[in-house]
N, C-alpha and C positions, 0 to 999 in steps of 0.2 A: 503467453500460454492460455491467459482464460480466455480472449478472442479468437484461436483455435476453437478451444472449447464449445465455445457459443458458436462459432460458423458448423461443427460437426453436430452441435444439437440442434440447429434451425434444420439442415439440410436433414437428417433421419426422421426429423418430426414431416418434414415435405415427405418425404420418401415414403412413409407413414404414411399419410394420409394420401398420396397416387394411389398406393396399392390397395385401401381401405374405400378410395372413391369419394374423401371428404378433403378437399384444398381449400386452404385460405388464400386470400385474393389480399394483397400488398397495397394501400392507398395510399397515398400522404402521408408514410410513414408509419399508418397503423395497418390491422391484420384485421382479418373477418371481413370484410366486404370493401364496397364502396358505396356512398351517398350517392343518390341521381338527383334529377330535379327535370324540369323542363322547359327550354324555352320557348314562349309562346309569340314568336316572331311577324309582323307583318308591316307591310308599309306598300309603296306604289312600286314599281319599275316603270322610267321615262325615257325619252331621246336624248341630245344633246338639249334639240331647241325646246325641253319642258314637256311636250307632247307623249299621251300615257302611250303603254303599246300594253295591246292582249295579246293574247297568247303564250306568252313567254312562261314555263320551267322552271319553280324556285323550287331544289328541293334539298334534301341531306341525304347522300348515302352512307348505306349501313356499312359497307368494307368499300374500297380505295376499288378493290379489281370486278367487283356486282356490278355489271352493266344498270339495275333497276334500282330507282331510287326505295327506301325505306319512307321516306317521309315526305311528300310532294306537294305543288298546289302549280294552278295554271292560272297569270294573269286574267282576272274581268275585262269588260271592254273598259274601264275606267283604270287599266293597269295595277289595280289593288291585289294581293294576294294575301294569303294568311296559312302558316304552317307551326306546326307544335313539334320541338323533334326534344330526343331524351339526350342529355347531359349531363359532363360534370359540372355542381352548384359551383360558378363563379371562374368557371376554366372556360377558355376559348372555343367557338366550334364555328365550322364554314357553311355555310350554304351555298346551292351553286345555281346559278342564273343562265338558264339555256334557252337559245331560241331554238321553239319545236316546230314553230310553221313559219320560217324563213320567205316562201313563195306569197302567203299573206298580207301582213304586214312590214315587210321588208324584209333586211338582213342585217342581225343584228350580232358581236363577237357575245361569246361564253363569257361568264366571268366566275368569278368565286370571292364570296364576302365572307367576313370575319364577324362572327357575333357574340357578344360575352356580357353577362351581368354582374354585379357584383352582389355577395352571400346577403346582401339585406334587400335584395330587388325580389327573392323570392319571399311568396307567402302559400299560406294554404297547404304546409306540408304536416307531417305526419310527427314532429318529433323525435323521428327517427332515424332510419336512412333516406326517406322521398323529402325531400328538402323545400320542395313545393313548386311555383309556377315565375318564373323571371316574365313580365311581358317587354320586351323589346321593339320599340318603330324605329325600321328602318327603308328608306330609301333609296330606290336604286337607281343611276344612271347609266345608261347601256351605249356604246360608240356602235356605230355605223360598222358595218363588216368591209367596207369600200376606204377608209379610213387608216 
């Protein structure tokens, strides 16, 4: 009975708050927001055989179905890139590796990486909800589209 209870008092306080224009946002189990943080990601994109490739597309989109990236960076001629995208502190998030001048310097498949810090690789935040900055080196190997 008090479990009733409690699901009819969460959902009218929701209902409450639609009509009022004020919602709490559900995170790990608490209410009022969610922490960010950000990861400050970079490292090279290579071939198989070691060799950097430019050009190539690292970036994070903001929604699954946004054709444009939110957060991008376009390999140097030295294959290096560097991108900062926003995050949950210590939760997973992808970046995605596309080749955008295929006719250039080859052809190279898409891929999609996984990148994740854990809550003590951030610094520099606010005490608050901005939890601060993760920097993450990561490396990436790209196969041949022929492959």
């Amino acid at each position: 009975m008090k479990i009733e209870y409690l699901k009819l008092k969460k959902w009218l306080l929701v209902s409450l708050g639609g009509l009022l224009g004020i919602n709490m946002v559900a995170c790990g189990g608490e209410e009022y927001g969610c922490p960010e943080g950000t990861y400050h990601v970079r490292g090279t994109v290579t071939n198989e055989e070691g060799d950097s490739i430019e050009g190539i597309g690292v970036g994070k989109r903001y929604l699954e179905e946004w054709p444009e990236f939110e957060y991008y960076d376009t390999t140097d001629s030295d294959g290096r890139y560097d991108v900062r995208i926003l995050c949950d502190p210590g939760e997973p998030s992808q970046i995605e590796i596309v080749d955008i001048d295929a006719e250039q310097h080859g052809h190279y498949r898409d891929t999609v990486v996984t990148v994740v810090a854990g809550g003590n690789a951030f610094h520099g935040g606010d005490g608050n909800w901005y939890a601060g900055t993760a920097n993450i080196e990561k490396d990436i190997t790209l196969q041949r589209f022929d492959k």
